[in-house]
N, CA, C, O and CB atoms as a CASP TS submission, in Angstrom:
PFRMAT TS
TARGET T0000
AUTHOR 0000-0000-0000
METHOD Language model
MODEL 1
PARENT N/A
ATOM      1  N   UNK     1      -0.139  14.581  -1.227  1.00  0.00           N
ATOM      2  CA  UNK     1      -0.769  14.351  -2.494  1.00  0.00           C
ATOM      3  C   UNK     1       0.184  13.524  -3.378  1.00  0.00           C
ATOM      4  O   UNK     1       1.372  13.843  -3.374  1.00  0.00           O
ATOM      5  CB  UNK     1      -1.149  15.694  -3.167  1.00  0.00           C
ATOM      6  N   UNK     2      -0.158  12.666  -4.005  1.00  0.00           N
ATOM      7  CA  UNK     2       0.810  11.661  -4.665  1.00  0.00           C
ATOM      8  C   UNK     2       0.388  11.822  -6.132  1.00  0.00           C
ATOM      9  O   UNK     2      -0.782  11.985  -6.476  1.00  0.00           O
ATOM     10  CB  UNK     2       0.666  10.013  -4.090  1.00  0.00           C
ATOM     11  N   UNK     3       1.465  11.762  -6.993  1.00  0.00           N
ATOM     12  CA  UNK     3       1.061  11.754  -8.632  1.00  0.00           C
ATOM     13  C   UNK     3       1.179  11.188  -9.216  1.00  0.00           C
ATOM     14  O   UNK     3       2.263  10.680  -8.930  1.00  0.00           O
ATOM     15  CB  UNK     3       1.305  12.305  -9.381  1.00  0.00           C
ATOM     16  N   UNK     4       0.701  10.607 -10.314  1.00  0.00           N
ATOM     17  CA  UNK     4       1.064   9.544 -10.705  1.00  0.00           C
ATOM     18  C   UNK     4       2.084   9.523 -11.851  1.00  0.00           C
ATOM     19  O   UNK     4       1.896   9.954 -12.989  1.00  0.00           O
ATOM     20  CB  UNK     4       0.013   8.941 -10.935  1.00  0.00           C
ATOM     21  N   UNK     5       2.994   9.055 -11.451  1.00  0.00           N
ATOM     22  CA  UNK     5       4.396   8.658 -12.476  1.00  0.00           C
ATOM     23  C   UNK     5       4.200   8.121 -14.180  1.00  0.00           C
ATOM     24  O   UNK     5       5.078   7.669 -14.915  1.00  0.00           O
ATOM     25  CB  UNK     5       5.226   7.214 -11.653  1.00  0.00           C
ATOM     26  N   UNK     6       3.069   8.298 -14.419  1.00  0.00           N
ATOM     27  CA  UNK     6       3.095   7.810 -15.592  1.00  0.00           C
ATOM     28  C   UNK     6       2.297   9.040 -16.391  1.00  0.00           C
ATOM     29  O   UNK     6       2.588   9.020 -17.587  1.00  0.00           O
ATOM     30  CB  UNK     6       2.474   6.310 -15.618  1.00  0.00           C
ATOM     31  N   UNK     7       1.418  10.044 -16.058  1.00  0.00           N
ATOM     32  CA  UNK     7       0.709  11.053 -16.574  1.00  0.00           C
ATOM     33  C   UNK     7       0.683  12.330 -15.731  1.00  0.00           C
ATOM     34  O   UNK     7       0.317  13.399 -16.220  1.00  0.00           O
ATOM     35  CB  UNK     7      -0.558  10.579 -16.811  1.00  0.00           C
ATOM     36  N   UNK     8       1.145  12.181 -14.230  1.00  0.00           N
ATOM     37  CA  UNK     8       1.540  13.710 -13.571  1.00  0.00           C
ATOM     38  C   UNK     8      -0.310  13.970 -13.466  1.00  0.00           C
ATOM     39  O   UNK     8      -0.799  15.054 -13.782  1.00  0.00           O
ATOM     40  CB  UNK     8       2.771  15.172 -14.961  1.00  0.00           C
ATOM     41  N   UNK     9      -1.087  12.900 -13.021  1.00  0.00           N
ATOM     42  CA  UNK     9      -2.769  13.501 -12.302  1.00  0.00           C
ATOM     43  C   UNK     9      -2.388  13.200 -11.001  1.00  0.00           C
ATOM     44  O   UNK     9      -1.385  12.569 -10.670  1.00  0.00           O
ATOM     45  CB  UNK     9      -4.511  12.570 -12.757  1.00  0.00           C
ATOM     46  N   UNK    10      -3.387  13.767 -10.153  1.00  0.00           N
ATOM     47  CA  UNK    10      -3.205  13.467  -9.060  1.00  0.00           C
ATOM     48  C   UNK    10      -4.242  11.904  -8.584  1.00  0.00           C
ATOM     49  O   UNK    10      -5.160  11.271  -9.108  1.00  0.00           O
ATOM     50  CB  UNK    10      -3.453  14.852  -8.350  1.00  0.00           C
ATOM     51  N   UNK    11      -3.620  11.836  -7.602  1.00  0.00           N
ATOM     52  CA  UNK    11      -3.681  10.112  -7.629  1.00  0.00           C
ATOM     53  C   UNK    11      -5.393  10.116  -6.760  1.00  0.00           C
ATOM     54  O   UNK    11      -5.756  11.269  -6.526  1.00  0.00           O
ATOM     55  CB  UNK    11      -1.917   9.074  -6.395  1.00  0.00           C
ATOM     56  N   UNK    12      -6.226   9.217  -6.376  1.00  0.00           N
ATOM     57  CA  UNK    12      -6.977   8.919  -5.832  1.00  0.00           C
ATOM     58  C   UNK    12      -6.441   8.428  -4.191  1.00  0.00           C
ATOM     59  O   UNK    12      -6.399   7.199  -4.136  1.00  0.00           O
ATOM     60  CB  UNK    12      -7.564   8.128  -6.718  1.00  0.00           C
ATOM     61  N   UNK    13      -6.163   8.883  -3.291  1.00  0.00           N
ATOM     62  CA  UNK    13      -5.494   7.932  -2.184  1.00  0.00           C
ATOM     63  C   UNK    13      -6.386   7.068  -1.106  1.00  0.00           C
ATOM     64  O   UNK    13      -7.607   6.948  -1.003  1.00  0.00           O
ATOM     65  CB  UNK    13      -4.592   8.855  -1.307  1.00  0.00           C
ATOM     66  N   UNK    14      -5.482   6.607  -0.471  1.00  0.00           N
ATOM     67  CA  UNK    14      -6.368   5.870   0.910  1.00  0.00           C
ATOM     68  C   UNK    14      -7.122   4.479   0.188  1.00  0.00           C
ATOM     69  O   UNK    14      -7.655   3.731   1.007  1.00  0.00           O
ATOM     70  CB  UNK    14      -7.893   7.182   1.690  1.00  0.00           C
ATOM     71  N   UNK    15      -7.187   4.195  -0.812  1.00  0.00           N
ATOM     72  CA  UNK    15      -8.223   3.132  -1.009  1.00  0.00           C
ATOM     73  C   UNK    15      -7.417   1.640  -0.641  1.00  0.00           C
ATOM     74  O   UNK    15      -6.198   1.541  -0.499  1.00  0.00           O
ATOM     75  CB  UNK    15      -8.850   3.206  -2.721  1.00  0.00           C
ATOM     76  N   UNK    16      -8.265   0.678  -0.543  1.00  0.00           N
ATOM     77  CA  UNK    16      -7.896  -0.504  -0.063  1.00  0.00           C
ATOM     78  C   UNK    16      -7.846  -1.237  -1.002  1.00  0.00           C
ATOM     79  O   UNK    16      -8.417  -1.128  -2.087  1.00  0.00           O
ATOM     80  CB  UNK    16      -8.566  -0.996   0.840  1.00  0.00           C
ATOM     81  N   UNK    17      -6.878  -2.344  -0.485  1.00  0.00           N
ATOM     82  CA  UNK    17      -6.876  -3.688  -1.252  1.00  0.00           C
ATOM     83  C   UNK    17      -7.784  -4.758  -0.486  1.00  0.00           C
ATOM     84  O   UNK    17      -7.759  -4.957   0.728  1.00  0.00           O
ATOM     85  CB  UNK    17      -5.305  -4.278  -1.389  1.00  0.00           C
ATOM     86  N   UNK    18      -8.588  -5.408  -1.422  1.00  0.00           N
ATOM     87  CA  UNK    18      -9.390  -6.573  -0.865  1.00  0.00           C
ATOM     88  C   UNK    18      -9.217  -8.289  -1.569  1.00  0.00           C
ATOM     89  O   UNK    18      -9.496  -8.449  -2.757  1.00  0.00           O
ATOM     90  CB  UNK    18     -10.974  -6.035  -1.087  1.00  0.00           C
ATOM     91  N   UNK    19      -8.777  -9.399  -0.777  1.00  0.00           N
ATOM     92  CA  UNK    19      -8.344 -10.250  -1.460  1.00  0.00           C
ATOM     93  C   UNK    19      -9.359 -11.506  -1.700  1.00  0.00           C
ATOM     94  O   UNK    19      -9.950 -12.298  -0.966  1.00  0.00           O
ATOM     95  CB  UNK    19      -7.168 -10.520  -0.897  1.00  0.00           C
ATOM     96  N   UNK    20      -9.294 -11.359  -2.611  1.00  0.00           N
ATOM     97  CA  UNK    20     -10.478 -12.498  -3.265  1.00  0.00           C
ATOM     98  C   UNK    20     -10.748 -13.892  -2.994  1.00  0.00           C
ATOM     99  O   UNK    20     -10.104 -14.801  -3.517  1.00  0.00           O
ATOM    100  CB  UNK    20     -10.293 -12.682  -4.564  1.00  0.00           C
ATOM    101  N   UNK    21     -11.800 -14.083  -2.093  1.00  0.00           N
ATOM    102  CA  UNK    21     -12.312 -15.553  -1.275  1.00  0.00           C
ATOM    103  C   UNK    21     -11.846 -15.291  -0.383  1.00  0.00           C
ATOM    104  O   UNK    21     -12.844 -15.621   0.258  1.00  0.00           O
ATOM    105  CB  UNK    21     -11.966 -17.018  -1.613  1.00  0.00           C
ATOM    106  N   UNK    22     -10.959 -14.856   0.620  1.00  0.00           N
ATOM    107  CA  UNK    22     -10.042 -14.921   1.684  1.00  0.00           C
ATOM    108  C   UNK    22     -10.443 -13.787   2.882  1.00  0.00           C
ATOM    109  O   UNK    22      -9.674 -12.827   2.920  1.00  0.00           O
ATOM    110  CB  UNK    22      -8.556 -14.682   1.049  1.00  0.00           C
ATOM    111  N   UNK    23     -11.179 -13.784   3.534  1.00  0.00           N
ATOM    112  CA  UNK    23     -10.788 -12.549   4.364  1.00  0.00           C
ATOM    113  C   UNK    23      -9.254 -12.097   5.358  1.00  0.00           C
ATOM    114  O   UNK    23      -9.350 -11.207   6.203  1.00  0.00           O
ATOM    115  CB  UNK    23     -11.892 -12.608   5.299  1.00  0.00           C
ATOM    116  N   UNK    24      -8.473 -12.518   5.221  1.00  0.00           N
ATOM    117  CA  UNK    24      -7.656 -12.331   5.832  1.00  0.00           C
ATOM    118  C   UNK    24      -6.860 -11.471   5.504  1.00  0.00           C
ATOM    119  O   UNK    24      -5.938 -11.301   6.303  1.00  0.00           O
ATOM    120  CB  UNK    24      -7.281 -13.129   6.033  1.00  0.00           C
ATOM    121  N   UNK    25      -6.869 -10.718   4.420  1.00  0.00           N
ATOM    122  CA  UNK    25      -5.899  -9.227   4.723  1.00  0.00           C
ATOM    123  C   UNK    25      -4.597  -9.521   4.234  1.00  0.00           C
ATOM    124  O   UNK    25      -4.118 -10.654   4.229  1.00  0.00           O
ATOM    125  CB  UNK    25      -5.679  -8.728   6.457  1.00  0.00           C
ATOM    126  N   UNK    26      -3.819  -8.125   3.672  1.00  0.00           N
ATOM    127  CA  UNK    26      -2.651  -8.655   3.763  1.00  0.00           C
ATOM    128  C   UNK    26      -1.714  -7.883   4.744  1.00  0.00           C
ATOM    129  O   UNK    26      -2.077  -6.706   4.751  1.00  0.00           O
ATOM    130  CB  UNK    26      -2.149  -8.756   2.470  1.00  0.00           C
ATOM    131  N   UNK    27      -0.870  -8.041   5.404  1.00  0.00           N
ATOM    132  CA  UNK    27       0.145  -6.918   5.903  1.00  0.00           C
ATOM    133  C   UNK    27       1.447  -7.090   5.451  1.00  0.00           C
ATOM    134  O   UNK    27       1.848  -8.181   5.045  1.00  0.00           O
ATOM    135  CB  UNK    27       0.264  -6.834   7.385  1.00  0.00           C
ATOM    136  N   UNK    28       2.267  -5.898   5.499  1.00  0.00           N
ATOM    137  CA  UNK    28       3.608  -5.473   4.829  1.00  0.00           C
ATOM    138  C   UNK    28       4.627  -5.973   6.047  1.00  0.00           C
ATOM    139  O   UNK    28       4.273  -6.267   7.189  1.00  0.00           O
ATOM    140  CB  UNK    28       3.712  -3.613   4.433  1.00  0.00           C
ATOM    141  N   UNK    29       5.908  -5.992   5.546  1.00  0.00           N
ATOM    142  CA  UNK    29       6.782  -6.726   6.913  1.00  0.00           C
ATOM    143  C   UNK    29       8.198  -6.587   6.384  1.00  0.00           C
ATOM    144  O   UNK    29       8.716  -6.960   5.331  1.00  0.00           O
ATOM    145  CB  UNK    29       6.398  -8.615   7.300  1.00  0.00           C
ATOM    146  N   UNK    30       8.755  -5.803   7.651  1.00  0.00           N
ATOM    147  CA  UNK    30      10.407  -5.790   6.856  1.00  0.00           C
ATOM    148  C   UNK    30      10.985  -7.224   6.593  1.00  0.00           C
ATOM    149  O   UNK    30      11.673  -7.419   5.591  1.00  0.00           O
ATOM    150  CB  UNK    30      11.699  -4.992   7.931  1.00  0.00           C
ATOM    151  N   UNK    31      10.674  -8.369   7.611  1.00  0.00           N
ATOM    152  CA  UNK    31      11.779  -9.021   7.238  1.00  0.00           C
ATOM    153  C   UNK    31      10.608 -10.252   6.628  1.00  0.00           C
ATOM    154  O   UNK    31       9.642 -10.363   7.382  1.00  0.00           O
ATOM    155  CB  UNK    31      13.074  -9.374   8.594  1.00  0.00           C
ATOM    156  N   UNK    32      10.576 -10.997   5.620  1.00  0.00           N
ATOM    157  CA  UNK    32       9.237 -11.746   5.152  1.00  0.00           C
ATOM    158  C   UNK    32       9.675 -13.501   6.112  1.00  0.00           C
ATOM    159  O   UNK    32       8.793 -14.353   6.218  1.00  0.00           O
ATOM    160  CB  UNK    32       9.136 -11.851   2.806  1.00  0.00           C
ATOM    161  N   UNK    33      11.131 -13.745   6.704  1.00  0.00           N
ATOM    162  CA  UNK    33      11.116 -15.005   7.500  1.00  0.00           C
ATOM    163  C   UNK    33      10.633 -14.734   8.832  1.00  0.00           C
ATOM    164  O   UNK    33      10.891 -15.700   9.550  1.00  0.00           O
ATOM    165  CB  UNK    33      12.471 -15.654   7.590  1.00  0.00           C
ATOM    166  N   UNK    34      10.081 -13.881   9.409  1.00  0.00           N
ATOM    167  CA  UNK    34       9.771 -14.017  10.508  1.00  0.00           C
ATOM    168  C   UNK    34       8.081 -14.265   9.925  1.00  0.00           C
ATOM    169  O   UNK    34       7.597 -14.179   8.797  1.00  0.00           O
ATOM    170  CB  UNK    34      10.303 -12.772  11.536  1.00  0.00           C
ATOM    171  N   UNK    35       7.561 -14.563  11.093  1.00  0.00           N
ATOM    172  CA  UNK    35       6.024 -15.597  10.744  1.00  0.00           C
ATOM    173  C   UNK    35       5.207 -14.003  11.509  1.00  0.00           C
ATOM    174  O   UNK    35       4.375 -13.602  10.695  1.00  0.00           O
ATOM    175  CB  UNK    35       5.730 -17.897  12.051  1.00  0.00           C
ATOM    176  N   UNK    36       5.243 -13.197  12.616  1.00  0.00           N
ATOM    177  CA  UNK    36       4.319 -13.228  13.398  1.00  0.00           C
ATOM    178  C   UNK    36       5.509 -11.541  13.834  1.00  0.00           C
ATOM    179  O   UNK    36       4.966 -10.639  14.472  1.00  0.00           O
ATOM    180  CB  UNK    36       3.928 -14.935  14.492  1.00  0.00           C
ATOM    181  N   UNK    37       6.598 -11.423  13.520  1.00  0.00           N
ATOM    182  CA  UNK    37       7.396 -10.241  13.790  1.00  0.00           C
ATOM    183  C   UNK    37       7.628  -9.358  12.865  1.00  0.00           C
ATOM    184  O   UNK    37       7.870  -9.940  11.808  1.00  0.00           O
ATOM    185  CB  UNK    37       8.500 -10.512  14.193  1.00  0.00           C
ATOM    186  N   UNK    38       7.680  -7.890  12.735  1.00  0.00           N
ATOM    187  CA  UNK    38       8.319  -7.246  11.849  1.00  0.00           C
ATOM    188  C   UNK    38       7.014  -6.780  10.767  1.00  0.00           C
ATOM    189  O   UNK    38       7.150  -6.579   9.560  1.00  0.00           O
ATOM    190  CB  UNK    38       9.552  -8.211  11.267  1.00  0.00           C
ATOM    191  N   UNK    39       5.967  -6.691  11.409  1.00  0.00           N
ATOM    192  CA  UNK    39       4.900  -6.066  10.668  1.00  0.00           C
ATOM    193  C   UNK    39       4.581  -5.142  10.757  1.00  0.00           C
ATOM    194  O   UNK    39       3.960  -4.970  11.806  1.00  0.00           O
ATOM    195  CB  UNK    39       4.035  -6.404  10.657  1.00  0.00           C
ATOM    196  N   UNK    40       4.704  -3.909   9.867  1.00  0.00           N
ATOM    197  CA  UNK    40       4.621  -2.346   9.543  1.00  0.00           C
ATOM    198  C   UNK    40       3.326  -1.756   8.944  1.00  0.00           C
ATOM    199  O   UNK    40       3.205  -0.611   8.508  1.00  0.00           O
ATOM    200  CB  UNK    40       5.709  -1.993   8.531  1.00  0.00           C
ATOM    201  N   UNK    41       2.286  -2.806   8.994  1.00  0.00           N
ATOM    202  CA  UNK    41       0.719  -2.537   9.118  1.00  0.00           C
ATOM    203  C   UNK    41       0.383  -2.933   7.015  1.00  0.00           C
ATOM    204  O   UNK    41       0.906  -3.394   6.000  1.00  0.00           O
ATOM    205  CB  UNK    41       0.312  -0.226   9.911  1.00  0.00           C
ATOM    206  N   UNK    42      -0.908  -2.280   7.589  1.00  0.00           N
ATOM    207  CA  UNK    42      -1.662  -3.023   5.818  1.00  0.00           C
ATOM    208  C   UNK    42      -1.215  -1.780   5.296  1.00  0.00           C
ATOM    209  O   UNK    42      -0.898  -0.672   5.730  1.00  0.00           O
ATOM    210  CB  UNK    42      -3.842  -3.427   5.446  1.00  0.00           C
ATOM    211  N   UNK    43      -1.317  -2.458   4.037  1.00  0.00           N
ATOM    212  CA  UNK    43      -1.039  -1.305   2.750  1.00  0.00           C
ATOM    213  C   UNK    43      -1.979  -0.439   1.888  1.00  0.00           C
ATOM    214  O   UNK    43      -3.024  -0.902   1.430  1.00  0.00           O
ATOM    215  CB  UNK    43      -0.442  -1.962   1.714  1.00  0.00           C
ATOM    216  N   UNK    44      -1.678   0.517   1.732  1.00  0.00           N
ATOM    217  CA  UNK    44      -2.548   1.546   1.071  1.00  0.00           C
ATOM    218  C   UNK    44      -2.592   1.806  -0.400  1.00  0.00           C
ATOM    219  O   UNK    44      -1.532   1.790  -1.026  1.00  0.00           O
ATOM    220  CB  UNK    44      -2.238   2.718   1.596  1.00  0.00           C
ATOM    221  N   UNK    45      -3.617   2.021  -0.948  1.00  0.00           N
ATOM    222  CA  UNK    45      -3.260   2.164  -2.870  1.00  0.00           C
ATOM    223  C   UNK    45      -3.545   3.470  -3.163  1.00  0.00           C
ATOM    224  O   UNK    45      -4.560   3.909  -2.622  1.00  0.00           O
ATOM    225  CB  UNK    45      -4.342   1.160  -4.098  1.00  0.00           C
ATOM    226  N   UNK    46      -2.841   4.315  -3.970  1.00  0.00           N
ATOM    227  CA  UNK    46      -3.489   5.302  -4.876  1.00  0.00           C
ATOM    228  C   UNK    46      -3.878   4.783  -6.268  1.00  0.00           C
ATOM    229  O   UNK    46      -3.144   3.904  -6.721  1.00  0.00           O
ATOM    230  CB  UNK    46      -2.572   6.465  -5.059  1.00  0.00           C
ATOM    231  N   UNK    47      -5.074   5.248  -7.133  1.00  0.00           N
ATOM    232  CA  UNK    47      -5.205   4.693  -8.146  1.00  0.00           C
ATOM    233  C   UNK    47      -5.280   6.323  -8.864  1.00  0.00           C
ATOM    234  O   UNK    47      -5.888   7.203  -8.255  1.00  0.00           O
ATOM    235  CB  UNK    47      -6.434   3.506  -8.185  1.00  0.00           C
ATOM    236  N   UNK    48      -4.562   6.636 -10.286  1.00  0.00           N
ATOM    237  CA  UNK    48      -4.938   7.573 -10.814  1.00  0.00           C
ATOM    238  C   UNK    48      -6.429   7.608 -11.802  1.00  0.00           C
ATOM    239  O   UNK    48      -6.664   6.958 -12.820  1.00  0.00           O
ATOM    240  CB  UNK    48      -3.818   7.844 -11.385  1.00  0.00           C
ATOM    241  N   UNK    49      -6.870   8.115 -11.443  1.00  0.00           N
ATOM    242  CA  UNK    49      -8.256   8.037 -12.289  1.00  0.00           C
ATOM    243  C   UNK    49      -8.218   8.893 -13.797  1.00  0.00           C
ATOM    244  O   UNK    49      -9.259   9.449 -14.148  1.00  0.00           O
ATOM    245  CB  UNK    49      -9.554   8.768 -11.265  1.00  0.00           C
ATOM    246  N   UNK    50      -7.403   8.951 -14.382  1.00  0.00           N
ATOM    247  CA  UNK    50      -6.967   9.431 -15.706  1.00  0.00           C
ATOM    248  C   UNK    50      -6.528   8.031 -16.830  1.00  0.00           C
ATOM    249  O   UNK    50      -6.964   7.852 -17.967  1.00  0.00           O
ATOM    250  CB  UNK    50      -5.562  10.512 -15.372  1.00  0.00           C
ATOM    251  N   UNK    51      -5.403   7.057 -15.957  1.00  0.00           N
ATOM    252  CA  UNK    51      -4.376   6.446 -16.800  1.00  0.00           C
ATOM    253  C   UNK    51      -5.054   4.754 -16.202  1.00  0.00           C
ATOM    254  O   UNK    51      -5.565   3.848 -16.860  1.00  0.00           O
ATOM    255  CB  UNK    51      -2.383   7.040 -16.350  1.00  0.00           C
ATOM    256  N   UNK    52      -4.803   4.852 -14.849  1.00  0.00           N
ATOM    257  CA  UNK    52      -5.349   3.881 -14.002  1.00  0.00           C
ATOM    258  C   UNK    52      -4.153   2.973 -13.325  1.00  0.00           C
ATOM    259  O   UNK    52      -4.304   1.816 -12.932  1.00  0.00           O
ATOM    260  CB  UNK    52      -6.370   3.014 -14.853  1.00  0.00           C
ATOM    261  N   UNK    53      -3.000   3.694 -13.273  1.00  0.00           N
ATOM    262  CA  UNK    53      -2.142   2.878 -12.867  1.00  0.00           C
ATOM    263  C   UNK    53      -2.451   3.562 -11.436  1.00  0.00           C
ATOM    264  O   UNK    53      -2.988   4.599 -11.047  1.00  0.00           O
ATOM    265  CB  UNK    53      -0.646   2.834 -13.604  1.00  0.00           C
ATOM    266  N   UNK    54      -1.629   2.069 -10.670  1.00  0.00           N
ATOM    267  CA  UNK    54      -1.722   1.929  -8.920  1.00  0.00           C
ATOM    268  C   UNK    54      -0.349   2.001  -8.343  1.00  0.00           C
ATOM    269  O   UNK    54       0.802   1.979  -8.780  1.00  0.00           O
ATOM    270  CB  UNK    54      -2.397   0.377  -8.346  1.00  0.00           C
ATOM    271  N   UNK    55      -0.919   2.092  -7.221  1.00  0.00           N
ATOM    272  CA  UNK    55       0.233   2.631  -6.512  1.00  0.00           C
ATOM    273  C   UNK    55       0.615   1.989  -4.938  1.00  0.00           C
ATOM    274  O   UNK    55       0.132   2.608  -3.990  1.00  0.00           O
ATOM    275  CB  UNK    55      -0.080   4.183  -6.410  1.00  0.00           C
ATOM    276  N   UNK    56       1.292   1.018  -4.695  1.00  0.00           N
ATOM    277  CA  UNK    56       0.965   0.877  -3.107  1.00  0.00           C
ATOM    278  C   UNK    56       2.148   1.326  -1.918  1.00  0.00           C
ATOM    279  O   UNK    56       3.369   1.304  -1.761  1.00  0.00           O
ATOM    280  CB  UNK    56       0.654  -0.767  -2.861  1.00  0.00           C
ATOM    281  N   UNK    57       1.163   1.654  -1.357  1.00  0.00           N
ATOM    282  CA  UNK    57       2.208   2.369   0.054  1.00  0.00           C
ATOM    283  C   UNK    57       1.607   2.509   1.312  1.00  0.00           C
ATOM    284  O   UNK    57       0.431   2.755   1.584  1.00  0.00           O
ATOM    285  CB  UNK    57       2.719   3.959  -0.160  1.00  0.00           C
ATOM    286  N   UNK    58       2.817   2.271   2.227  1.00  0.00           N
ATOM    287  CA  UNK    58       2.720   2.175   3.528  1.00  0.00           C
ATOM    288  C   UNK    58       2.571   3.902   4.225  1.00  0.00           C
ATOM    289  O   UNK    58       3.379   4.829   4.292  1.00  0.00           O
ATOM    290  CB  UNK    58       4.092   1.261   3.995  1.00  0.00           C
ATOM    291  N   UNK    59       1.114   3.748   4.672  1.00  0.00           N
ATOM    292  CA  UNK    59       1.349   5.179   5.189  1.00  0.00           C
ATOM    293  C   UNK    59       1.604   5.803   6.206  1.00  0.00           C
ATOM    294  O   UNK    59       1.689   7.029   6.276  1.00  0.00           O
ATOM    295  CB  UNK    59       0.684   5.717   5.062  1.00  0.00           C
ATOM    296  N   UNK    60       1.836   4.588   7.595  1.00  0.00           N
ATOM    297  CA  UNK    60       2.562   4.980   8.642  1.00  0.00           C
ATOM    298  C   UNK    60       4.068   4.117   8.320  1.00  0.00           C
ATOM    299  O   UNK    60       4.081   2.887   8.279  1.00  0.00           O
ATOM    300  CB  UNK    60       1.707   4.614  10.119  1.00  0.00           C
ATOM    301  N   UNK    61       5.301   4.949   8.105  1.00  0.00           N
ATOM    302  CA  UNK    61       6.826   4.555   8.067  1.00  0.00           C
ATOM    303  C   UNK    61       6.856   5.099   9.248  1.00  0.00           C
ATOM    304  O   UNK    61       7.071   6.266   8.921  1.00  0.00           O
ATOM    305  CB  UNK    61       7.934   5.087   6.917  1.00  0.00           C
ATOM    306  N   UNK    62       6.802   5.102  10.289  1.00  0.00           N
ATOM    307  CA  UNK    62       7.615   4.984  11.384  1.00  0.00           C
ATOM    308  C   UNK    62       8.446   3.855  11.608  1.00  0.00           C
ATOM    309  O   UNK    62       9.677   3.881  11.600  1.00  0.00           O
ATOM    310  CB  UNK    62       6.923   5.103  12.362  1.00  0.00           C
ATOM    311  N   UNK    63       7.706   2.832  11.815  1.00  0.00           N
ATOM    312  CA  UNK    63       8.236   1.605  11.904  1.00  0.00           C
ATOM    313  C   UNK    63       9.574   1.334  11.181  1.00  0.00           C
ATOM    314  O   UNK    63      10.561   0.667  11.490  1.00  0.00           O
ATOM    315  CB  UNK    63       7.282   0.761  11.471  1.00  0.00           C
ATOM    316  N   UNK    64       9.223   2.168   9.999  1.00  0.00           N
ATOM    317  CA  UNK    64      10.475   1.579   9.070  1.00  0.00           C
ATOM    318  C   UNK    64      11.939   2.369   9.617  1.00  0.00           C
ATOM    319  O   UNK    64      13.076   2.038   9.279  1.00  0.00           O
ATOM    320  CB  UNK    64      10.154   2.008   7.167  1.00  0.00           C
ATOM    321  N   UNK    65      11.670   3.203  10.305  1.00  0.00           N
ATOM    322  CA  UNK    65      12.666   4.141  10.743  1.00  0.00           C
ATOM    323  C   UNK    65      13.948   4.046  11.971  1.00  0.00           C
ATOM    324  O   UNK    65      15.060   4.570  12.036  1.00  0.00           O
ATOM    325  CB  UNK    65      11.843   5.110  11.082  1.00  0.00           C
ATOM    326  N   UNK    66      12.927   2.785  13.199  1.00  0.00           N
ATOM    327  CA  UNK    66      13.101   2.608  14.309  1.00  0.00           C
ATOM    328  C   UNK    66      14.577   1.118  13.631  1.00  0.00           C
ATOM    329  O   UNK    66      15.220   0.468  14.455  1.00  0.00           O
ATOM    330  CB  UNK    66      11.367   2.289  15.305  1.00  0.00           C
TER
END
């Protein structure tokens, strides 16, 4: 459960980001010079539905671990 840092509600999770005209998605990546390596999957938002601030995070870190 994630909270939100600015009012302590609990956050909305799992929702997506969608990018405008583009279908192509975005994905997260440790190192940003590699083109096609080092991608740790798409990103996830919580939004608090009280304040409305967002939140983004990776919700499988394995990757980040290895």
């Amino acid at each position: 459960m994630r909270m939100c840092i600015c009012c302590n509600t609990k956050m909305v999770e799992n929702c997506g980001i969608k990018v405008k005209w583009a279908g192509y998605g975005i994905d997260l990546t440790d190192d940003e010079n590699k083109l096609y390596g080092g991608r740790l999957g798409e990103p996830k938002m919580a939004i608090c539905p009280s304040c409305g601030e967002v939140s983004i995070y990776l919700a499988d870190v394995e990757k980040l671990k290895n």
